[in-house]
ChimeraX commands (.cxc) that place a marker at each C-alpha (Angstrom):
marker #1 position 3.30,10.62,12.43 radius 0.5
marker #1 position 2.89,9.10,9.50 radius 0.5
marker #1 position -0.01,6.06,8.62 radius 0.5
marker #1 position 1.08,3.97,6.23 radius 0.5
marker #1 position -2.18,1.53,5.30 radius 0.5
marker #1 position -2.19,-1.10,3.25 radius 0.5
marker #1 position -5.53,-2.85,1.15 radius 0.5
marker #1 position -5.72,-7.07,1.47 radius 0.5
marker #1 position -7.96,-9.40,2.98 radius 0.5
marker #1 position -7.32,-11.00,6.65 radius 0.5
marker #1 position -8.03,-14.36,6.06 radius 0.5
marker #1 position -5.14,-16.66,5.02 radius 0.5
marker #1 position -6.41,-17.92,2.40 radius 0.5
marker #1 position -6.54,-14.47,0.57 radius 0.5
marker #1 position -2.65,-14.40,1.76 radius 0.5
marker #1 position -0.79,-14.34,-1.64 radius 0.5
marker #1 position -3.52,-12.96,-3.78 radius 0.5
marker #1 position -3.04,-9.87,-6.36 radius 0.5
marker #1 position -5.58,-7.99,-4.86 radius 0.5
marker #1 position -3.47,-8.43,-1.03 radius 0.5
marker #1 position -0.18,-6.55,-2.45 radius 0.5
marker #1 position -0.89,-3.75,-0.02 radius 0.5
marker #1 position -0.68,-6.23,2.78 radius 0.5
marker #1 position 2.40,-7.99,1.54 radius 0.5
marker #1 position 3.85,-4.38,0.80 radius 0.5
marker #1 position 3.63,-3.64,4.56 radius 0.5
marker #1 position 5.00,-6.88,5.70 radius 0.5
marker #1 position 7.98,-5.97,3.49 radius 0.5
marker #1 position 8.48,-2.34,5.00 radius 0.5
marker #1 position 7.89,-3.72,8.35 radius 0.5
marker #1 position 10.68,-6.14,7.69 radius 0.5
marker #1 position 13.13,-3.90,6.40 radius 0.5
marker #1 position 13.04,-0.91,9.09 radius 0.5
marker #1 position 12.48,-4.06,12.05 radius 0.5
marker #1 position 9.29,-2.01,13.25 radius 0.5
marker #1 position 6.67,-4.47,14.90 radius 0.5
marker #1 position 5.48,-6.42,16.55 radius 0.5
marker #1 position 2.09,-6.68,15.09 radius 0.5
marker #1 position -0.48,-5.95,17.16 radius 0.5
marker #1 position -4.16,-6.26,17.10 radius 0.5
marker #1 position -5.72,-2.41,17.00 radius 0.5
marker #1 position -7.89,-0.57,15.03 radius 0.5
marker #1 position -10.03,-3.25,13.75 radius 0.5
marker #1 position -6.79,-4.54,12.32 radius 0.5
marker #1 position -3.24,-5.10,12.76 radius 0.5
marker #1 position -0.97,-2.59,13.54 radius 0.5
marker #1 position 2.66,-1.84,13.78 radius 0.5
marker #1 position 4.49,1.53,15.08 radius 0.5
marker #1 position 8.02,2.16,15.39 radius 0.5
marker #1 position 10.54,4.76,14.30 radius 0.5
marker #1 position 12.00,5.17,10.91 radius 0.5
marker #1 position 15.79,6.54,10.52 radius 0.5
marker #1 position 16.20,9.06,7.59 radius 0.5
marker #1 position 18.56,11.59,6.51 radius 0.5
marker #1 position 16.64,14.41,8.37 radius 0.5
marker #1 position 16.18,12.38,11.76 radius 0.5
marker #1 position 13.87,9.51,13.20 radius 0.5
marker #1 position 10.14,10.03,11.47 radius 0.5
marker #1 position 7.70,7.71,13.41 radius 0.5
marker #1 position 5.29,5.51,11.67 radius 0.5
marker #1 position 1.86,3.60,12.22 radius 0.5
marker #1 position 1.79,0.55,9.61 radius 0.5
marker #1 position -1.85,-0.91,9.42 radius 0.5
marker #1 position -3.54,-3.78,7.22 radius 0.5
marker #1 position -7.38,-3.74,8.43 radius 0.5
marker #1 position -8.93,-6.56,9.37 radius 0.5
marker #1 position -12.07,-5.26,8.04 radius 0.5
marker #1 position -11.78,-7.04,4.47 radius 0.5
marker #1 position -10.94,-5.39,1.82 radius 0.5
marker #1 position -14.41,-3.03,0.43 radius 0.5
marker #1 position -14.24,-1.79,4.65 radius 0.5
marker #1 position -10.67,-0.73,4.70 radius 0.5
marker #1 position -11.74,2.68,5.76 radius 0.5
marker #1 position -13.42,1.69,9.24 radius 0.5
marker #1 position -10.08,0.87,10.57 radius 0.5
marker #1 position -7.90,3.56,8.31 radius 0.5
marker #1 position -10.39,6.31,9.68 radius 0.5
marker #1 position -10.46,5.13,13.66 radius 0.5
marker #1 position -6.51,5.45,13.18 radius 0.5
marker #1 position -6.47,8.63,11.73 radius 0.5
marker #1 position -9.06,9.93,14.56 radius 0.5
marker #1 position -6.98,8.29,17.29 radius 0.5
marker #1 position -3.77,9.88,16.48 radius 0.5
marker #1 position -5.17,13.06,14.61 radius 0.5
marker #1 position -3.57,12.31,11.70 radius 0.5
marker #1 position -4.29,14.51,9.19 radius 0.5
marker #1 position -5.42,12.96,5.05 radius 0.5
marker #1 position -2.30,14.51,3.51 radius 0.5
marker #1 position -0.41,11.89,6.01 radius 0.5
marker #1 position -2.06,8.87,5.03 radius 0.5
marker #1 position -0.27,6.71,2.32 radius 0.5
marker #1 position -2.62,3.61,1.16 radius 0.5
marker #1 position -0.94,0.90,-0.83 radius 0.5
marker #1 position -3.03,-1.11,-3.45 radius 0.5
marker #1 position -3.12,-3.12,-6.15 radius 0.5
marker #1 position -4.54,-0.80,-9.63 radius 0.5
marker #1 position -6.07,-2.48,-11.96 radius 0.5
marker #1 position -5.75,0.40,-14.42 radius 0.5
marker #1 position -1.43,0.03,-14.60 radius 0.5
marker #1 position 0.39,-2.82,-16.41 radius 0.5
marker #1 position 2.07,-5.74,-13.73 radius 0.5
marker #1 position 5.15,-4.21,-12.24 radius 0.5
marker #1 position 4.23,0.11,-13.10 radius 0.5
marker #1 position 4.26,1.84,-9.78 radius 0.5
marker #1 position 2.43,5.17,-8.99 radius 0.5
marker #1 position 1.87,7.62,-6.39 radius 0.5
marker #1 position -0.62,10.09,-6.31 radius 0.5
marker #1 position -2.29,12.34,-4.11 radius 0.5
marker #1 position -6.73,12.19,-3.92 radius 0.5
marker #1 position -8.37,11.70,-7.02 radius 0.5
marker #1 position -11.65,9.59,-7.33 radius 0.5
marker #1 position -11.66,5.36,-5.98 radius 0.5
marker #1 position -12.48,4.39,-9.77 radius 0.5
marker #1 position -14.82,1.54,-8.28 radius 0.5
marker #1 position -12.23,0.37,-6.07 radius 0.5
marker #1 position -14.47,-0.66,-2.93 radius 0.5
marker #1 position -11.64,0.19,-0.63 radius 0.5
marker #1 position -10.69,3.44,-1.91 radius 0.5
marker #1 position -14.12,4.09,-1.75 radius 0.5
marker #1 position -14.45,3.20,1.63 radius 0.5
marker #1 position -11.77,5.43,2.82 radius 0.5
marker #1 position -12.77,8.16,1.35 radius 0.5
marker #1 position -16.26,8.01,2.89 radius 0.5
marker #1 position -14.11,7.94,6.56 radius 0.5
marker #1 position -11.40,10.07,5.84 radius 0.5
marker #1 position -11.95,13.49,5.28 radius 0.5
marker #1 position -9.21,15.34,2.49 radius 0.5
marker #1 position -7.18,13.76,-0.12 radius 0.5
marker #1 position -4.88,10.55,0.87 radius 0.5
marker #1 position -2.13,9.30,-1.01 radius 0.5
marker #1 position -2.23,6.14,-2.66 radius 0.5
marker #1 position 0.42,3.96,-3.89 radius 0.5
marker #1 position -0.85,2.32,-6.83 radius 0.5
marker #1 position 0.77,-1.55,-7.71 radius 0.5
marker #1 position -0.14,-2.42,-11.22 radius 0.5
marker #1 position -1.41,-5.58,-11.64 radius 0.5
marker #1 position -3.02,-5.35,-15.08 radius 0.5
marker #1 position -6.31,-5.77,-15.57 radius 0.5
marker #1 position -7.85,-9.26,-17.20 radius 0.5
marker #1 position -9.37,-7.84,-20.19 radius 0.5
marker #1 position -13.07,-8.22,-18.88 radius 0.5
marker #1 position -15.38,-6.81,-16.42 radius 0.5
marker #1 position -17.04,-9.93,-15.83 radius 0.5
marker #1 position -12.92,-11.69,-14.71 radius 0.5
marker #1 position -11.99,-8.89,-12.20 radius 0.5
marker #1 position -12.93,-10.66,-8.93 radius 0.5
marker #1 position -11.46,-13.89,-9.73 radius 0.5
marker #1 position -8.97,-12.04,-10.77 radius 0.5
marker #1 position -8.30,-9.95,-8.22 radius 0.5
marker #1 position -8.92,-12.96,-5.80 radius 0.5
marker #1 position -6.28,-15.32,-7.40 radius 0.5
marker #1 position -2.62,-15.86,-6.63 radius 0.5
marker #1 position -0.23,-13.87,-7.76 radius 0.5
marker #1 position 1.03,-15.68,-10.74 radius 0.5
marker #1 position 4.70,-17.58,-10.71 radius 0.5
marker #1 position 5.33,-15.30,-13.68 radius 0.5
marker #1 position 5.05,-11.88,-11.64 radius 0.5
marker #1 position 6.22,-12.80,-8.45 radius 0.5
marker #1 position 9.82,-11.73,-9.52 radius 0.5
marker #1 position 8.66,-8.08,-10.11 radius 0.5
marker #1 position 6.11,-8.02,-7.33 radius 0.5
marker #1 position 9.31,-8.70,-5.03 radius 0.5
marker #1 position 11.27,-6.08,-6.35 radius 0.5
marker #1 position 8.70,-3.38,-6.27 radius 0.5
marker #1 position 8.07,-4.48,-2.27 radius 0.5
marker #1 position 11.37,-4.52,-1.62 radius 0.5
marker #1 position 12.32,-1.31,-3.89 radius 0.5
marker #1 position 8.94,0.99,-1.65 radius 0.5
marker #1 position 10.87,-0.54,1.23 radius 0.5
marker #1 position 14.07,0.31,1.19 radius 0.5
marker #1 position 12.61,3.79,0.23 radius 0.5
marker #1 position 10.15,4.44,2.88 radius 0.5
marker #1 position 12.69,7.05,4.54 radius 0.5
marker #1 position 11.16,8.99,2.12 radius 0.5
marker #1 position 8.22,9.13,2.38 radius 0.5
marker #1 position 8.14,9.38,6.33 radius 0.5
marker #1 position 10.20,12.55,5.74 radius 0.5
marker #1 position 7.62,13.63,3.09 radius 0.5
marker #1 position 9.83,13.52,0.13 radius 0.5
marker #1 position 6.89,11.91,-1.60 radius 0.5
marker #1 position 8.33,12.98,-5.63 radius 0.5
marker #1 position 11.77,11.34,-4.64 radius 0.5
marker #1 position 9.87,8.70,-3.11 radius 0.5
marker #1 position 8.52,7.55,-6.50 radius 0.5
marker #1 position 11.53,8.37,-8.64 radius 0.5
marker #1 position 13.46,6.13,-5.72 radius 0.5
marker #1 position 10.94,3.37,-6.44 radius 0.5
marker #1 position 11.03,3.80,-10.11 radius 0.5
marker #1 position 14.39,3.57,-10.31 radius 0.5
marker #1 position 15.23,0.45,-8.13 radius 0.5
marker #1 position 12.41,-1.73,-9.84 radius 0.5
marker #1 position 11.70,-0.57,-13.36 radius 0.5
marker #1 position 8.53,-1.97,-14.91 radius 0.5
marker #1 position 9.10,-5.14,-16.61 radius 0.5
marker #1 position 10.16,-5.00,-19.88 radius 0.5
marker #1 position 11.85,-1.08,-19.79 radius 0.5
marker #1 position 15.11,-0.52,-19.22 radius 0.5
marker #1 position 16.45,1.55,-16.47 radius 0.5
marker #1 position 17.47,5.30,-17.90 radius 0.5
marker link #1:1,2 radius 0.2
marker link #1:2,3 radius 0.2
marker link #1:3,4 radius 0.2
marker link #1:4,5 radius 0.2
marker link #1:5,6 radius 0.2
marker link #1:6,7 radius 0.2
marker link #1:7,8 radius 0.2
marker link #1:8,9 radius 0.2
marker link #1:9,10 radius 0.2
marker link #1:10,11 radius 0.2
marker link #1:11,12 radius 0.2
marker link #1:12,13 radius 0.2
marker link #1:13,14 radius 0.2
marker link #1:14,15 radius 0.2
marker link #1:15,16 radius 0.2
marker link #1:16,17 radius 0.2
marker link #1:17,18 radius 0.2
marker link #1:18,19 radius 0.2
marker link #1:19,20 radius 0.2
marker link #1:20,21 radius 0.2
marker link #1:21,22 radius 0.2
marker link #1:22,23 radius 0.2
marker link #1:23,24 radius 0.2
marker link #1:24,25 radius 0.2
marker link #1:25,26 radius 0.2
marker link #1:26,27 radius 0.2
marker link #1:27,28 radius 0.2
marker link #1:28,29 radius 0.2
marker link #1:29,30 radius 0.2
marker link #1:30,31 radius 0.2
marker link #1:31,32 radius 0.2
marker link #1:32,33 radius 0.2
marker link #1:33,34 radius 0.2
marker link #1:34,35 radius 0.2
marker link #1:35,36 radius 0.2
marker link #1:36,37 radius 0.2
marker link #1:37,38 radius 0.2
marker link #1:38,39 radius 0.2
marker link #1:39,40 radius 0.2
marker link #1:40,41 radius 0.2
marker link #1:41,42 radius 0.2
marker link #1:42,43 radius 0.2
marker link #1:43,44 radius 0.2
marker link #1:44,45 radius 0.2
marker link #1:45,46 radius 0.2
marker link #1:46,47 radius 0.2
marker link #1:47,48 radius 0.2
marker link #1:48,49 radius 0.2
marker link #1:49,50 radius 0.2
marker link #1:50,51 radius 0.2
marker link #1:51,52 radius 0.2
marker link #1:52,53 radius 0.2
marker link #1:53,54 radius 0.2
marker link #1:54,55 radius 0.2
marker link #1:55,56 radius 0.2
marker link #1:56,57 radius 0.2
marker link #1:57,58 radius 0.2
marker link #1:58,59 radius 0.2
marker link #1:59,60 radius 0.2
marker link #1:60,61 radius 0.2
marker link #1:61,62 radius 0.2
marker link #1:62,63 radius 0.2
marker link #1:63,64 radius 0.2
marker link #1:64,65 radius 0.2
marker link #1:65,66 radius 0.2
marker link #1:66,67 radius 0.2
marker link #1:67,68 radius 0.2
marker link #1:68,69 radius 0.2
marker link #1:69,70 radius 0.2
marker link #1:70,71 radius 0.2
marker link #1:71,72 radius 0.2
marker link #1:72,73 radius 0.2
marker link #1:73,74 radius 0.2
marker link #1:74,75 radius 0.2
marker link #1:75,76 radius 0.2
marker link #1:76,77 radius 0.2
marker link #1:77,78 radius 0.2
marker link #1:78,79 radius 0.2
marker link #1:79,80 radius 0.2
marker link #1:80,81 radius 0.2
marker link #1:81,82 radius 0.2
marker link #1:82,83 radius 0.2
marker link #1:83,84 radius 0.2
marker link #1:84,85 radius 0.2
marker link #1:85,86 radius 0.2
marker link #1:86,87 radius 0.2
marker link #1:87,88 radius 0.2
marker link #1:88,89 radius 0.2
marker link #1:89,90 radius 0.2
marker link #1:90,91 radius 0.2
marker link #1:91,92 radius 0.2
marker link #1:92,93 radius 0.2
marker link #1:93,94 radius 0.2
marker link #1:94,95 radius 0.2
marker link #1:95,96 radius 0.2
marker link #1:96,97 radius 0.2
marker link #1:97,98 radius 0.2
marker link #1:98,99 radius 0.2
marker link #1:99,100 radius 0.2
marker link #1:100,101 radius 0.2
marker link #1:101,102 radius 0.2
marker link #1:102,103 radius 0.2
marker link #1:103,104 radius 0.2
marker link #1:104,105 radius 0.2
marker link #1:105,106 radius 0.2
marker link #1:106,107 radius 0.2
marker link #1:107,108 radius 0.2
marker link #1:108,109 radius 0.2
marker link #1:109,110 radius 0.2
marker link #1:110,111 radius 0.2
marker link #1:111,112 radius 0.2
marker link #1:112,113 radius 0.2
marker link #1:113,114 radius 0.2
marker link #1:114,115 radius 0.2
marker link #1:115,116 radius 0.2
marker link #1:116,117 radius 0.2
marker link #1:117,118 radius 0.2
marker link #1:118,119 radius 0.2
marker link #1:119,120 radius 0.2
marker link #1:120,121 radius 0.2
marker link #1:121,122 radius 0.2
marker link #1:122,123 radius 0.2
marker link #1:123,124 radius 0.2
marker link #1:124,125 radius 0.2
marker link #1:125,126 radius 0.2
marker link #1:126,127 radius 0.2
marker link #1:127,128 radius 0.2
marker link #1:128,129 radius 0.2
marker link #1:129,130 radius 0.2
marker link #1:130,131 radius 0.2
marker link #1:131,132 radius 0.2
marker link #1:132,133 radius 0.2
marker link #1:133,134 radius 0.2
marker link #1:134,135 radius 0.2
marker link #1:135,136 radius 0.2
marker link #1:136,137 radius 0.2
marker link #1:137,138 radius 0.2
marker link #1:138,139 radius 0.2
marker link #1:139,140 radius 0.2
marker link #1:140,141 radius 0.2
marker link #1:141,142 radius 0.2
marker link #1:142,143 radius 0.2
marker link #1:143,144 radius 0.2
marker link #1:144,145 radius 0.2
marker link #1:145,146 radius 0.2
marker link #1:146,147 radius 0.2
marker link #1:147,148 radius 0.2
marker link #1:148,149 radius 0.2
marker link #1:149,150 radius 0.2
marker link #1:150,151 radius 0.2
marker link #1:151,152 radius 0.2
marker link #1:152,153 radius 0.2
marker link #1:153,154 radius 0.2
marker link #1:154,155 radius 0.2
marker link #1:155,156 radius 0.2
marker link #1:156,157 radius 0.2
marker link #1:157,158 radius 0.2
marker link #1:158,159 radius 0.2
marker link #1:159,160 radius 0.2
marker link #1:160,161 radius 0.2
marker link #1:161,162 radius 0.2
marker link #1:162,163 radius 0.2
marker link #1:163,164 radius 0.2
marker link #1:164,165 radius 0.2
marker link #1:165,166 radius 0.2
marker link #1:166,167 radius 0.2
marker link #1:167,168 radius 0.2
marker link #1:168,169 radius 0.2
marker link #1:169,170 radius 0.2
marker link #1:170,171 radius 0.2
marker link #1:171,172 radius 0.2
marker link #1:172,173 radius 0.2
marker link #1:173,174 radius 0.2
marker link #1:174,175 radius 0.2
marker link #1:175,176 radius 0.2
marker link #1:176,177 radius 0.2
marker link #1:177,178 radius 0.2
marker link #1:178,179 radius 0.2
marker link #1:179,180 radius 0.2
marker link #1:180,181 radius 0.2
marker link #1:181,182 radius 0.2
marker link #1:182,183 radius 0.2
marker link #1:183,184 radius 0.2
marker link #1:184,185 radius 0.2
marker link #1:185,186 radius 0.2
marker link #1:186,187 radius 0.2
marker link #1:187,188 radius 0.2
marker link #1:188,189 radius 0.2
marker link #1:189,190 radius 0.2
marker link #1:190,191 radius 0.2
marker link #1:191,192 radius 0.2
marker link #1:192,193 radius 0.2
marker link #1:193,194 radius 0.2
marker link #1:194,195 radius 0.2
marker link #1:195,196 radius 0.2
marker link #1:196,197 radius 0.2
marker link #1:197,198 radius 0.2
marker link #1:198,199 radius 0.2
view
């Protein structure tokens, strides 16, 4: 099985904020492959269901803690314990302050870079997770990131931030089979940045 986590806050209010992209990112996949319902588990809410891909049905665990956002890893780790599932199968969407609006990367461990919910994960997951990281830009000063973070995504973005969702979507086969490198190319391909042209 595969656990696909994503990083937001619960309340509605936080609903359409930058720093809830990992939220919205599972909504989309959950959309797209019609796994659900939603139910309350893990200090969260969860979805499970079966993903179709070239090399057979893969079945997936989608969960957005309801922990808030710095205590992702509470409900990401009670998961993982539940249904043994082991780092190297645990994909966290988030929104990366460090990549421009729209730039989309996966990776595999590396350090939280004072992301509260990376950190949090890693202090209840043991081994390196991979994170899908959804640029959102940063605002130019230390002193802006929360309200940053903590504001709407703009008008001006929401066209790319739907294309990325919907580009990890439709792509998810991949990763449930593992394929993460064609995963990303996949992505990278079907929603470019803004402003670079498609090679």
């Amino acid at each position: 099985m595969l656990l696909i986590a994503g990083l937001g806050n619960p309340d509605s209010k936080y609903l359409r904020n930058r720093h809830n992209i990992g939220f919205l990112t599972l909504d989309a996949i959950a959309e797209h492959w019609r796994l659900g319902p939603w139910k309350a588990r893990f200090q969260g809410a969860a979805c499970d269901g079966v993903i179709e891909t070239a090399k057979g049905p893969r079945k997936v665990l989608l969960l957005k803690p309801g922990t808030y956002y710095n205590e992702s890893g509470r409900a990401i780790g009670e998961a993982a314990r539940y249904y043994d599932i082991p780092a190297e199968r645990i994909v966290v969407f988030h929104d990366e302050l460090d990549l421009a609006p729209g730039k989309f990367r996966l990776k595999l461990g590396g350090g939280h870079a004072g992301n509260n919910g990376l950190r949090s994960i890693m202090a209840h997951v043991a081994g390196d997770f991979r994170r899908g990281r959804i640029g959102i830009g940063h605002p130019g000063d230390k002193s802006r990131v929360t309200g940053y973070v903590l504001s709407d995504i703009p008008k001006a973005d929401q066209g790319w931030a739907a294309d990325l969702m919907d580009a990890i979507s439709r792509s998810a086969d991949l990763l449930a089979t593992g394929e993460f490198d064609a995963f990303q190319t996949k992505v990278t391909h079907l929603a470019p940045a803004p402003g670079k042209e498609e090679s």
